[in-house]
PDBQT receptor file of N, H, CA, C and O in Angstrom, charges set to zero:
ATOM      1  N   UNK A   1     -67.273 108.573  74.597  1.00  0.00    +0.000 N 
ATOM      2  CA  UNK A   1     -67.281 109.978  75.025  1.00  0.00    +0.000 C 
ATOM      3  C   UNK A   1     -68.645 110.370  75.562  1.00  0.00    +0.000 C 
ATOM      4  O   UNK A   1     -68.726 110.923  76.658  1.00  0.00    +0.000 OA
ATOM      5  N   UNK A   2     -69.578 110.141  74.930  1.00  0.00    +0.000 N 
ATOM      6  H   UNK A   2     -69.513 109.692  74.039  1.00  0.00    +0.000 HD
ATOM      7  CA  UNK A   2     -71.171 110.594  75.397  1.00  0.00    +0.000 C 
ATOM      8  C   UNK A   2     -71.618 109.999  76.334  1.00  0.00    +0.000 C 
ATOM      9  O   UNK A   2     -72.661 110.326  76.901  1.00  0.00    +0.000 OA
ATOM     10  N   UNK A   3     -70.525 108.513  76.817  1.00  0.00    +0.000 N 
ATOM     11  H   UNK A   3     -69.678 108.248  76.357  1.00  0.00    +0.000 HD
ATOM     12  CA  UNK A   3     -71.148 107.539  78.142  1.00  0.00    +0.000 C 
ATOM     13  C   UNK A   3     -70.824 108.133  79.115  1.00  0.00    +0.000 C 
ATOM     14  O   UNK A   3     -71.593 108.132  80.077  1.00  0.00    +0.000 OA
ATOM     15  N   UNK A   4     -69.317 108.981  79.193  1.00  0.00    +0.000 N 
ATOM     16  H   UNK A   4     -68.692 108.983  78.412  1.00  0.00    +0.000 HD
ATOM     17  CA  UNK A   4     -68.529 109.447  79.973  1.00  0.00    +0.000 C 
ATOM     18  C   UNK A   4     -69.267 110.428  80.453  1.00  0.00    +0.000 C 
ATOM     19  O   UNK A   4     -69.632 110.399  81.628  1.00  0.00    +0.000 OA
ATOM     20  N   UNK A   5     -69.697 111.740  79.376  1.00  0.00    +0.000 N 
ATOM     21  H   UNK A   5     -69.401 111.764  78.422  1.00  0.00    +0.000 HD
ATOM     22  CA  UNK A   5     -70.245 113.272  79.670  1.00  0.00    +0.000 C 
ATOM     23  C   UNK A   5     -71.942 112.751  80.325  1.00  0.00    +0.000 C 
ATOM     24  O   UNK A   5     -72.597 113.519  81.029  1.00  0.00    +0.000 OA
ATOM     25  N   UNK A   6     -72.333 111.657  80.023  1.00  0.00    +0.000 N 
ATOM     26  H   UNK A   6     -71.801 111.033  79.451  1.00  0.00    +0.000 HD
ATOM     27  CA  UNK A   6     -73.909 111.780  81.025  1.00  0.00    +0.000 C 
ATOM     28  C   UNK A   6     -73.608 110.911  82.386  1.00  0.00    +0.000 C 
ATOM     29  O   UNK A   6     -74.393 110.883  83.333  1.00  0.00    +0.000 OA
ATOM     30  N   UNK A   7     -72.340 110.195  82.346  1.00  0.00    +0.000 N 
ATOM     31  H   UNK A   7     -71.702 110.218  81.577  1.00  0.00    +0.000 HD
ATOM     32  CA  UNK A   7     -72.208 109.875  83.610  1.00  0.00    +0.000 C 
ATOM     33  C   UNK A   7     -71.175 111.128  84.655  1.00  0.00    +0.000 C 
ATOM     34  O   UNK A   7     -70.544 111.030  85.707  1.00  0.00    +0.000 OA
ATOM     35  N   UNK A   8     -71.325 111.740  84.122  1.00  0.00    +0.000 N 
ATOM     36  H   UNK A   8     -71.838 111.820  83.267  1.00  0.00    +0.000 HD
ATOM     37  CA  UNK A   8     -70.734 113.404  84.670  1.00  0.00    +0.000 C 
ATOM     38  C   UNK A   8     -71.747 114.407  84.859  1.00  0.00    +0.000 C 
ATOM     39  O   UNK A   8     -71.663 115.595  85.174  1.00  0.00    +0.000 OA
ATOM     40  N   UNK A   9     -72.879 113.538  84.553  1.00  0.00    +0.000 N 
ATOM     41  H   UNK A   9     -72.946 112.574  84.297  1.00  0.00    +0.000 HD
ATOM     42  CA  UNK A   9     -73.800 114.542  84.146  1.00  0.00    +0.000 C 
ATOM     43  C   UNK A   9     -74.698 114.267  85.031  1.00  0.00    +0.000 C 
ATOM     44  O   UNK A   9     -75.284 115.218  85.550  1.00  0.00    +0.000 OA
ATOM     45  N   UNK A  10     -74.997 113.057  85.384  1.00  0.00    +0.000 N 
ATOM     46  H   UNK A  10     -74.521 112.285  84.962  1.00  0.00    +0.000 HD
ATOM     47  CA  UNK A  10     -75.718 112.050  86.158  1.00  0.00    +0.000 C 
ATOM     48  C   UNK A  10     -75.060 112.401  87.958  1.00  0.00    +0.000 C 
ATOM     49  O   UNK A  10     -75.726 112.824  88.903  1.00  0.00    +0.000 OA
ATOM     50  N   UNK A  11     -73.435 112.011  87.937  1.00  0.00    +0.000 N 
ATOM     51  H   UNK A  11     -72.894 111.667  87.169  1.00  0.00    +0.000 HD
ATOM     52  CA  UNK A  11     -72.902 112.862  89.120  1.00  0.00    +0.000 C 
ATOM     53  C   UNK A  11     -72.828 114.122  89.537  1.00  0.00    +0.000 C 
ATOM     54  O   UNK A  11     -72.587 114.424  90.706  1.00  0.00    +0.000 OA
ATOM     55  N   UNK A  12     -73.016 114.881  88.679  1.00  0.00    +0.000 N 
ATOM     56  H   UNK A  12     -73.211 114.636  87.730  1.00  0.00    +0.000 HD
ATOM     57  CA  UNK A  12     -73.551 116.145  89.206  1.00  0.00    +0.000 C 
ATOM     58  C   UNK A  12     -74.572 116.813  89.460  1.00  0.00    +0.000 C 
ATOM     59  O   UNK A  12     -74.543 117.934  89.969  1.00  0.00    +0.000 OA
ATOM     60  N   UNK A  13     -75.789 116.078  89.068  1.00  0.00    +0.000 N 
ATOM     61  H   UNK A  13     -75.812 115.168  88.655  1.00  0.00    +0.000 HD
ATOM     62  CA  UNK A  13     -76.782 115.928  89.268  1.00  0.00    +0.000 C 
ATOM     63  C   UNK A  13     -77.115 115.630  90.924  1.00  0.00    +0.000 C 
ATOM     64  O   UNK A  13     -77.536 116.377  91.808  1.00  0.00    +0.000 OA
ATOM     65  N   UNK A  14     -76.724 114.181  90.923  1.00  0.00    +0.000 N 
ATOM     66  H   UNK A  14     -76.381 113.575  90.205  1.00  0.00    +0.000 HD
ATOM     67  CA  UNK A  14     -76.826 113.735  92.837  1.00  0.00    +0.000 C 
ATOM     68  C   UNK A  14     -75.946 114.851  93.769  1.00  0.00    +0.000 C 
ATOM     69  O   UNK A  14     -76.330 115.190  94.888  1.00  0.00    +0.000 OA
ATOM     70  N   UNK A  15     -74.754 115.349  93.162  1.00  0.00    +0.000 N 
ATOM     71  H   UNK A  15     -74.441 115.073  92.253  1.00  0.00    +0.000 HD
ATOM     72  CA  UNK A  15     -73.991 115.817  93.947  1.00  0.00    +0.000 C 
ATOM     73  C   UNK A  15     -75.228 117.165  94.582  1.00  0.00    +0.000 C 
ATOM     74  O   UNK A  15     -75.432 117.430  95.767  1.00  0.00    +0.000 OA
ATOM     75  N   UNK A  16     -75.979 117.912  93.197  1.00  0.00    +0.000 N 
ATOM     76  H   UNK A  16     -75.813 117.697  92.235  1.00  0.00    +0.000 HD
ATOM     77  CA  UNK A  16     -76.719 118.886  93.245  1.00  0.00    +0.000 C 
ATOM     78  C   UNK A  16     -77.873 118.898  94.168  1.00  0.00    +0.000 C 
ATOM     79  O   UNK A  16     -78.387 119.837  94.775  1.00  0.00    +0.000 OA
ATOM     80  N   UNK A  17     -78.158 117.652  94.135  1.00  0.00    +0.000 N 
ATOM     81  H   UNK A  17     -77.740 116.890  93.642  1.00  0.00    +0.000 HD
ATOM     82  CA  UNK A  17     -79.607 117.094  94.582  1.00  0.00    +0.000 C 
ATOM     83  C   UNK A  17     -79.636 117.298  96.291  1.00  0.00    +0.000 C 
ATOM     84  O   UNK A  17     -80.523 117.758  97.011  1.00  0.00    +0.000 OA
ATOM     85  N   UNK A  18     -78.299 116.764  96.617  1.00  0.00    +0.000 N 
ATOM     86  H   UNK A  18     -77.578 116.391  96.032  1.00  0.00    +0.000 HD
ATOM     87  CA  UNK A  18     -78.061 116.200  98.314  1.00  0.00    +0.000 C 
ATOM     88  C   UNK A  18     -78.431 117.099  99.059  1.00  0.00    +0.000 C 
ATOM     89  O   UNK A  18     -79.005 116.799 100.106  1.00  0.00    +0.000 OA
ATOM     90  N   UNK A  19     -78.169 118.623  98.670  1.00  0.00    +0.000 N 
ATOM     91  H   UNK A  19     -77.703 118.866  97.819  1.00  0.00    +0.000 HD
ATOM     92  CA  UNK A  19     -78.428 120.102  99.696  1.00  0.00    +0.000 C 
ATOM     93  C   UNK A  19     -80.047 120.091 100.103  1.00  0.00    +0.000 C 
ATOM     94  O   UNK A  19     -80.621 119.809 101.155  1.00  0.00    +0.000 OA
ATOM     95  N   UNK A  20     -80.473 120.479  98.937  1.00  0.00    +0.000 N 
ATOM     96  H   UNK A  20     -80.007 120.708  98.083  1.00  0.00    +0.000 HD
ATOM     97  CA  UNK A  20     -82.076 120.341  98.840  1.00  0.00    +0.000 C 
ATOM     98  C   UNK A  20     -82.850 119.455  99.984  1.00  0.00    +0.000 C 
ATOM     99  O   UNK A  20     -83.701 119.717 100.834  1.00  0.00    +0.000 OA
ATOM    100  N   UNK A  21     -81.991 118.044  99.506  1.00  0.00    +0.000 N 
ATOM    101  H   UNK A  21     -81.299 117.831  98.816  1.00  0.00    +0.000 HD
ATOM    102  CA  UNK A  21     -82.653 116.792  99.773  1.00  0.00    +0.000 C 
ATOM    103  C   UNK A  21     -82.025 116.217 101.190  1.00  0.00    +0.000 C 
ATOM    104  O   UNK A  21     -82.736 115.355 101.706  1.00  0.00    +0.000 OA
ATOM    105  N   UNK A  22     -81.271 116.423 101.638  1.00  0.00    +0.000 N 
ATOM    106  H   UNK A  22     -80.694 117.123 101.219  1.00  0.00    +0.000 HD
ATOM    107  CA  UNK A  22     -81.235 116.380 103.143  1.00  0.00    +0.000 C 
ATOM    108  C   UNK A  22     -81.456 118.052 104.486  1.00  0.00    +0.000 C 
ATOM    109  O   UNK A  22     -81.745 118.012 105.682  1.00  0.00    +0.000 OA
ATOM    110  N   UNK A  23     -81.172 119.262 103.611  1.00  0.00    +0.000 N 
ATOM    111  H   UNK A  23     -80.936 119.294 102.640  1.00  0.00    +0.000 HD
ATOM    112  CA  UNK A  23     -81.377 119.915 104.649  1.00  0.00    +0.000 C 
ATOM    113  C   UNK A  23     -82.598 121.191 103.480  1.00  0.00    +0.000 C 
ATOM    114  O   UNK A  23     -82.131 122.253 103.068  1.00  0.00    +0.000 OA
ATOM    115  N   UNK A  24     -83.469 120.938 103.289  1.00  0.00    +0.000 N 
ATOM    116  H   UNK A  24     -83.849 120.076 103.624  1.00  0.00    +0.000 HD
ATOM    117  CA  UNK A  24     -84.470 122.112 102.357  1.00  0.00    +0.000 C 
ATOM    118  C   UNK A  24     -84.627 123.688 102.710  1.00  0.00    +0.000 C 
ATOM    119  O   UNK A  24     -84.741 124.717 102.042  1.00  0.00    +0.000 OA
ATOM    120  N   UNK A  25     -84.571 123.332 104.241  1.00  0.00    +0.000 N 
ATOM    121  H   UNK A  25     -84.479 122.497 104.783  1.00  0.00    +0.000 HD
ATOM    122  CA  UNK A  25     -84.568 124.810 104.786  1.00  0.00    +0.000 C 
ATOM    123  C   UNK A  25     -83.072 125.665 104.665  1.00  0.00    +0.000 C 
ATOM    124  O   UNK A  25     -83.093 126.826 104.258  1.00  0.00    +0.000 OA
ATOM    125  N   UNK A  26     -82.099 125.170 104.953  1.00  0.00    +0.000 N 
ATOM    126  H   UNK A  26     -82.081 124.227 105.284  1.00  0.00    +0.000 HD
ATOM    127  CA  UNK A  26     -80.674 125.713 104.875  1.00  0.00    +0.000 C 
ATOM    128  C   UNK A  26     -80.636 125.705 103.285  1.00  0.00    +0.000 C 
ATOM    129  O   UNK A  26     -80.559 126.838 102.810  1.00  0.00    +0.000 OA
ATOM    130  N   UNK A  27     -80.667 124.877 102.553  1.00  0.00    +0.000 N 
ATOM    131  H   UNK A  27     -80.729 123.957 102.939  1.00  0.00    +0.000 HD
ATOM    132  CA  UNK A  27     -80.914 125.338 101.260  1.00  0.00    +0.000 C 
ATOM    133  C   UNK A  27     -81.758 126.798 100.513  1.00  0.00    +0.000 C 
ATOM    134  O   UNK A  27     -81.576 127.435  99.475  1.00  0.00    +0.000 OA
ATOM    135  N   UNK A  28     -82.597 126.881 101.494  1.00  0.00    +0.000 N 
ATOM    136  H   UNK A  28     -82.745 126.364 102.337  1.00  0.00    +0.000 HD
ATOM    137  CA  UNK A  28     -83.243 127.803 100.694  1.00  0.00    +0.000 C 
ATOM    138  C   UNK A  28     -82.745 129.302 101.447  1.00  0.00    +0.000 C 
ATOM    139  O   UNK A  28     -82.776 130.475 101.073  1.00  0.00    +0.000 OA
ATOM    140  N   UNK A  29     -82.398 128.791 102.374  1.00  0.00    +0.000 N 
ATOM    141  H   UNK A  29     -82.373 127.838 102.678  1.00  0.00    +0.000 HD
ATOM    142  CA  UNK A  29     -81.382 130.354 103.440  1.00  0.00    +0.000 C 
ATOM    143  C   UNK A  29     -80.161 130.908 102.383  1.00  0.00    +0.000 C 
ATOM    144  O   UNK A  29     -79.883 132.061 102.054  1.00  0.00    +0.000 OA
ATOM    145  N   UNK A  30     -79.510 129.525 101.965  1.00  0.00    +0.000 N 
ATOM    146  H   UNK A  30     -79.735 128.588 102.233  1.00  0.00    +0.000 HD
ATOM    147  CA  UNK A  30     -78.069 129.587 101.195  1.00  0.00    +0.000 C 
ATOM    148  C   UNK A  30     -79.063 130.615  99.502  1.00  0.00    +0.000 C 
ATOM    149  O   UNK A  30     -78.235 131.491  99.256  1.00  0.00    +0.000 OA
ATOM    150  N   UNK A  31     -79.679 130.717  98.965  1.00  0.00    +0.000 N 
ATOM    151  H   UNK A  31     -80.352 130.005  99.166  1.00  0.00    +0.000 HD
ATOM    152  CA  UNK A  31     -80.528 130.937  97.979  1.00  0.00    +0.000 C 
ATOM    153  C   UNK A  31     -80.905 132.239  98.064  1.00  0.00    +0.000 C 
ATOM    154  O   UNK A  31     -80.950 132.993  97.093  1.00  0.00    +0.000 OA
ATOM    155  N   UNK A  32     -81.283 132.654  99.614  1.00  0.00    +0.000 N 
ATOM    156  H   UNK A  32     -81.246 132.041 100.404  1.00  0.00    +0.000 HD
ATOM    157  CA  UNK A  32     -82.180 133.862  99.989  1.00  0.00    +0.000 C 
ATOM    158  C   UNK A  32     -80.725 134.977 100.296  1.00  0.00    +0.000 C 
ATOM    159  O   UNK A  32     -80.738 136.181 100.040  1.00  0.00    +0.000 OA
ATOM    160  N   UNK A  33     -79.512 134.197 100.909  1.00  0.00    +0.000 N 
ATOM    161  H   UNK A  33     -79.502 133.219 101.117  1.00  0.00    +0.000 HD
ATOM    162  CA  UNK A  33     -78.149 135.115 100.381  1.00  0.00    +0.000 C 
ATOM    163  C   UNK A  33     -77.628 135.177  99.285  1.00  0.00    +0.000 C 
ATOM    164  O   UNK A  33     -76.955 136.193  99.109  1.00  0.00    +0.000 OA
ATOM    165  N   UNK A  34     -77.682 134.404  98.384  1.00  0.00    +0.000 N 
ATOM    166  H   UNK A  34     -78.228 133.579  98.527  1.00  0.00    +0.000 HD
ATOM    167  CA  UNK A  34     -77.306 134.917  97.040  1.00  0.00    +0.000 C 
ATOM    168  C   UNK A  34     -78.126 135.901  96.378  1.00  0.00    +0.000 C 
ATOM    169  O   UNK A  34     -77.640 136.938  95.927  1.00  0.00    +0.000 OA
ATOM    170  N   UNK A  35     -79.061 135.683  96.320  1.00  0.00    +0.000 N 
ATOM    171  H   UNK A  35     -79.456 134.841  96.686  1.00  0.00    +0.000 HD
ATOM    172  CA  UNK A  35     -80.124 136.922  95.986  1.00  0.00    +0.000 C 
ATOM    173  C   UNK A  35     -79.340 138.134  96.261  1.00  0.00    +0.000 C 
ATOM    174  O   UNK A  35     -78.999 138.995  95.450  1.00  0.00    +0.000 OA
ATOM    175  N   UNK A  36     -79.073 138.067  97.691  1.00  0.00    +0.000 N 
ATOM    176  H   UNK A  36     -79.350 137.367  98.350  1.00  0.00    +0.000 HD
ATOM    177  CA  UNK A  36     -77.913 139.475  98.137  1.00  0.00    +0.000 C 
ATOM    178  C   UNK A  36     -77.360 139.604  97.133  1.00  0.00    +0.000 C 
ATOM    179  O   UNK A  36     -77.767 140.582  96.507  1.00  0.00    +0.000 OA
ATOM    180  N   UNK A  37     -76.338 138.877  96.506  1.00  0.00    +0.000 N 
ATOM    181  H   UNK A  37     -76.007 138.082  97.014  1.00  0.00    +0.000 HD
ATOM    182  CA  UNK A  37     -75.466 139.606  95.896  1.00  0.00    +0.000 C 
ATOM    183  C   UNK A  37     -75.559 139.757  95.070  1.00  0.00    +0.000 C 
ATOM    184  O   UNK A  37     -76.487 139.333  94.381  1.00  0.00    +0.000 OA
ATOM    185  N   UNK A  38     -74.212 140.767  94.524  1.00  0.00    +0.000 N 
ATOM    186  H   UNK A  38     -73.458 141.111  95.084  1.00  0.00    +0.000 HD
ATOM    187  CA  UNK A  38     -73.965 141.821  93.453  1.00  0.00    +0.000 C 
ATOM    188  C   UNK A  38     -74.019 141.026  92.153  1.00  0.00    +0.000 C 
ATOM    189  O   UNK A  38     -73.696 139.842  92.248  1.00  0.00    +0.000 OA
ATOM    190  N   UNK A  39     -74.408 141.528  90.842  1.00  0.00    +0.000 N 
ATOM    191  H   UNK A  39     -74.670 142.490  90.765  1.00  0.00    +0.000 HD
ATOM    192  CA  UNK A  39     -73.882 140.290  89.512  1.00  0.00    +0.000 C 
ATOM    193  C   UNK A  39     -72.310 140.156  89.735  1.00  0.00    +0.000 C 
ATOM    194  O   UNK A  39     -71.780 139.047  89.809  1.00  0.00    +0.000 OA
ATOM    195  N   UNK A  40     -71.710 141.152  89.821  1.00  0.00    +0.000 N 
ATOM    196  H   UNK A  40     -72.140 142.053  89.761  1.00  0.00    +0.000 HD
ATOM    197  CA  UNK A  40     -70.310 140.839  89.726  1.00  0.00    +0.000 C 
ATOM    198  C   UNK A  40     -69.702 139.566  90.540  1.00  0.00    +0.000 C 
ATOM    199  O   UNK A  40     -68.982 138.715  90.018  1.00  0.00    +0.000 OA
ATOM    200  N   UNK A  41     -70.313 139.577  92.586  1.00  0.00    +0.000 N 
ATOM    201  H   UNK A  41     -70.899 140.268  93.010  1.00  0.00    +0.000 HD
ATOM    202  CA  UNK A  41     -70.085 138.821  92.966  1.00  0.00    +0.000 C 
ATOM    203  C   UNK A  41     -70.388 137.395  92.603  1.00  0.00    +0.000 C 
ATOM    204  O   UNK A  41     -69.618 136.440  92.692  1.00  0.00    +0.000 OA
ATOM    205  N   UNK A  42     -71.556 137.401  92.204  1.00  0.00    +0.000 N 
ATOM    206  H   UNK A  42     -72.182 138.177  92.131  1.00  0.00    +0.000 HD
ATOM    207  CA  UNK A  42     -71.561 135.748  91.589  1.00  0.00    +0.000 C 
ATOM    208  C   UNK A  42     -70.800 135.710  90.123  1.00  0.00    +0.000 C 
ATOM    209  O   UNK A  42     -70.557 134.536  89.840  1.00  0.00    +0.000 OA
ATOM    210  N   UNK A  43     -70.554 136.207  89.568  1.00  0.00    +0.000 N 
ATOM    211  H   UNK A  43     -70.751 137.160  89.798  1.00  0.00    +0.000 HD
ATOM    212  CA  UNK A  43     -69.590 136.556  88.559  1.00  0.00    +0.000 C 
ATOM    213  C   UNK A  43     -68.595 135.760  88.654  1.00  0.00    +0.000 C 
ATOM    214  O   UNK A  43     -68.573 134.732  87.977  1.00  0.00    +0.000 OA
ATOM    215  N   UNK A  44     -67.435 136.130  89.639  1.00  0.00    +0.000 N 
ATOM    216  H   UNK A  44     -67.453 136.965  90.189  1.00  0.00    +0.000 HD
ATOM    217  CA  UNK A  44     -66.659 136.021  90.299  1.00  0.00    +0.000 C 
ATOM    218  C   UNK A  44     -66.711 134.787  91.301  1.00  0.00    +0.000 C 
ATOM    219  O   UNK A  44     -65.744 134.494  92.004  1.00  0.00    +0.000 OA
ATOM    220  N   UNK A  45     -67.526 134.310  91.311  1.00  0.00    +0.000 N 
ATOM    221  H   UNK A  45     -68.312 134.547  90.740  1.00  0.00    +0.000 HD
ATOM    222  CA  UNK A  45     -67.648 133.207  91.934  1.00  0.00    +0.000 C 
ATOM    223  C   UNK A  45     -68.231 131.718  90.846  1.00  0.00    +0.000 C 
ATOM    224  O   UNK A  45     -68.124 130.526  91.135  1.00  0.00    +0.000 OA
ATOM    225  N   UNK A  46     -68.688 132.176  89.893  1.00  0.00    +0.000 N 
ATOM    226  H   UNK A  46     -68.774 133.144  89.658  1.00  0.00    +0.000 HD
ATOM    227  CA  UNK A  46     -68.529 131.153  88.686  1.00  0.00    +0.000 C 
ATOM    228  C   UNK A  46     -67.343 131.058  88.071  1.00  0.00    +0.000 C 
ATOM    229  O   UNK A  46     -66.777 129.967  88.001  1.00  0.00    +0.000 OA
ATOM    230  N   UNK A  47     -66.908 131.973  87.644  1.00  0.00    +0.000 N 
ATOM    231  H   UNK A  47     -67.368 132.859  87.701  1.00  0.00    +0.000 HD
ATOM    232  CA  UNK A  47     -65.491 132.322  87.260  1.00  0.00    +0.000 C 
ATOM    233  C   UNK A  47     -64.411 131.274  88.094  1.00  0.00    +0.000 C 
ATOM    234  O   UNK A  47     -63.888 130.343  87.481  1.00  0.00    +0.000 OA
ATOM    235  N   UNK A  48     -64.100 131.535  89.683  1.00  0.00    +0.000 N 
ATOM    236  H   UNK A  48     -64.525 132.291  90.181  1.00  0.00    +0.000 HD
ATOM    237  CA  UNK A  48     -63.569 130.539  89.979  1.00  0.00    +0.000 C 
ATOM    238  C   UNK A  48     -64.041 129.073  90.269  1.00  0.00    +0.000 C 
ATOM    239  O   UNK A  48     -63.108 128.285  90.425  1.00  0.00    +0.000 OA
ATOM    240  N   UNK A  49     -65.664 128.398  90.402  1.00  0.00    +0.000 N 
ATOM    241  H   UNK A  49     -66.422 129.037  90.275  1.00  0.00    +0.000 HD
ATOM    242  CA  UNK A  49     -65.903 127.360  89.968  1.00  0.00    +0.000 C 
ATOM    243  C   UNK A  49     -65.797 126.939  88.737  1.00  0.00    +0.000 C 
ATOM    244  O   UNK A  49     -66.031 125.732  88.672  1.00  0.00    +0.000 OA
ATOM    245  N   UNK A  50     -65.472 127.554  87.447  1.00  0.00    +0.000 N 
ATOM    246  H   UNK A  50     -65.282 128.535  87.499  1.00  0.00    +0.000 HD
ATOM    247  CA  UNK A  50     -64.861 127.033  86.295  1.00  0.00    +0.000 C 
ATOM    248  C   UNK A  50     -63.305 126.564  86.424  1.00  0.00    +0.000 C 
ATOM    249  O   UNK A  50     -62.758 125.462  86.400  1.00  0.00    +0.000 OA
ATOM    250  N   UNK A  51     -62.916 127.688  86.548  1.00  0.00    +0.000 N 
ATOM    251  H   UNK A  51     -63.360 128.584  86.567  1.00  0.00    +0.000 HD
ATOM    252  CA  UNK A  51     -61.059 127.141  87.245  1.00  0.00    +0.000 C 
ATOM    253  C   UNK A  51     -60.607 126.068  88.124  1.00  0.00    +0.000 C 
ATOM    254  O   UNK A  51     -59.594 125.379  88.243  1.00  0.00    +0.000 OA
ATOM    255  N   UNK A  52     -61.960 126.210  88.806  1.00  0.00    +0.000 N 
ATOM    256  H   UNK A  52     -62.783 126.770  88.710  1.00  0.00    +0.000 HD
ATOM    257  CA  UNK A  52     -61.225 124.853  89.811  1.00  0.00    +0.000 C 
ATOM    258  C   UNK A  52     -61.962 123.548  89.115  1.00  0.00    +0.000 C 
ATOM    259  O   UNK A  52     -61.432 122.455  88.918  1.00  0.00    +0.000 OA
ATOM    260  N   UNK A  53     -62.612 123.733  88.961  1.00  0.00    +0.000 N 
ATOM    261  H   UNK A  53     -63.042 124.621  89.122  1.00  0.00    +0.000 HD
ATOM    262  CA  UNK A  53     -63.448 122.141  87.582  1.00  0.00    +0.000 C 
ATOM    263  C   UNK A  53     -62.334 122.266  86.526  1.00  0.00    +0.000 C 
ATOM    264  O   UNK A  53     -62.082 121.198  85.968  1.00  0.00    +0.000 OA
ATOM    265  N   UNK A  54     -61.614 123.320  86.127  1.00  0.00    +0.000 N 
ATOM    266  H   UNK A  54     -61.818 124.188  86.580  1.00  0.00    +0.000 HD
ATOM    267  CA  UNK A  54     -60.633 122.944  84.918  1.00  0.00    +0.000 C 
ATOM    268  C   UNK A  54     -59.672 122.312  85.718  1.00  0.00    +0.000 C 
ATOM    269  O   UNK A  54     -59.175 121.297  85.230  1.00  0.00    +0.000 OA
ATOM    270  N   UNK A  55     -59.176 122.764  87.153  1.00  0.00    +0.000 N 
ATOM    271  H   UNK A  55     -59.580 123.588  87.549  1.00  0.00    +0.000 HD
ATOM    272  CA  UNK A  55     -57.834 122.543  87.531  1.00  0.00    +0.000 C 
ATOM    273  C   UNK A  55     -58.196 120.926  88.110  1.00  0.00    +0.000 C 
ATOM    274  O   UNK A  55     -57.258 120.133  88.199  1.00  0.00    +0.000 OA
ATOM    275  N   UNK A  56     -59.265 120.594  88.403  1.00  0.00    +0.000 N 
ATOM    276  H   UNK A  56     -60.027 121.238  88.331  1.00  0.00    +0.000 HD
ATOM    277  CA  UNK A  56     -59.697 119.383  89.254  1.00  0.00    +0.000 C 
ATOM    278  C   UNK A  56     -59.506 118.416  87.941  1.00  0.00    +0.000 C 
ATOM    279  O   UNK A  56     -58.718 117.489  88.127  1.00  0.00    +0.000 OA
ATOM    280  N   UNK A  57     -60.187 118.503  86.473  1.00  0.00    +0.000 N 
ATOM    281  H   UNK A  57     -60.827 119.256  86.322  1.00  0.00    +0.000 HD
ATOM    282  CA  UNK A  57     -60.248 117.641  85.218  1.00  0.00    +0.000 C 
ATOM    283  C   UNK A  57     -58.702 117.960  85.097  1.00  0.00    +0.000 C 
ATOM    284  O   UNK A  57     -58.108 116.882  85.066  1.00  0.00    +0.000 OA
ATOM    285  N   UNK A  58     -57.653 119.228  85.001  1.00  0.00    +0.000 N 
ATOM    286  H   UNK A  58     -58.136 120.103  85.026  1.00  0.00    +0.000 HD
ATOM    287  CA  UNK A  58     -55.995 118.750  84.337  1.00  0.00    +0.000 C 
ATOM    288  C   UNK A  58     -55.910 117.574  85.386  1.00  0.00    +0.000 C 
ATOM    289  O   UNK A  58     -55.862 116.383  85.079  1.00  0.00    +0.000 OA
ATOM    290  N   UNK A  59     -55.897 118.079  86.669  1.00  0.00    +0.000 N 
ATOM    291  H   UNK A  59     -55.936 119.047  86.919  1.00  0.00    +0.000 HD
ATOM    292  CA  UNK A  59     -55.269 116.922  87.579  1.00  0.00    +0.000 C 
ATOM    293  C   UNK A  59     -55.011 115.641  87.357  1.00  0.00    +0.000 C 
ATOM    294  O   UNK A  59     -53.995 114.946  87.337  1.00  0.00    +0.000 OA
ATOM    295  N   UNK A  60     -56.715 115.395  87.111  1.00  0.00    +0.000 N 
ATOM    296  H   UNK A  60     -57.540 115.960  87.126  1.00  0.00    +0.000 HD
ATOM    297  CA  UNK A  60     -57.004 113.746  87.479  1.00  0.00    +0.000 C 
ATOM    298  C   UNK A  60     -56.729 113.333  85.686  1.00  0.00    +0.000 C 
ATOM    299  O   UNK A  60     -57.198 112.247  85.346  1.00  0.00    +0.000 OA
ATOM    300  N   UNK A  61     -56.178 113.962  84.857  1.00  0.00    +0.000 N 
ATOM    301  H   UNK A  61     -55.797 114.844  85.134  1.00  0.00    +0.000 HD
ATOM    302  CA  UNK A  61     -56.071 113.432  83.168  1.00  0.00    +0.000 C 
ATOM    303  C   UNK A  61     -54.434 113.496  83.243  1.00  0.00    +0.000 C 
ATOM    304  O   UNK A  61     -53.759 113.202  82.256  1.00  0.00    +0.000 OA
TER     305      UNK A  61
């Protein structure tokens, strides 16, 4: 179980890394619009990146 959750941990990591690390400037544009928004809107937008990471893990189990 703990090999599994740091190699999930490890892939989301690179997945995280790639924005930064191939385009730095569009990264930090994507950063300087969230700032824009509302708490609610990012709210609402974690909210459904939890759902779809739950619905992506029922899938593939």
């Amino acid at each position: 179980m703990s090999e599994t959750l740091l190699l999930a941990l490890g892939l989301m990591l690179i997945l995280e890394g790639l924005m930064p690390m191939v385009s730095p400037l569009r990264w930090r544009r994507l950063f300087e619009q969230l700032l824009q928004l509302q708490d609610g809107q990012i709210r609402f937008f974690g909210l459904f990146m939890v759902f779809a990471g739950l619905l992506l893990l029922w899938s593939v189990s």
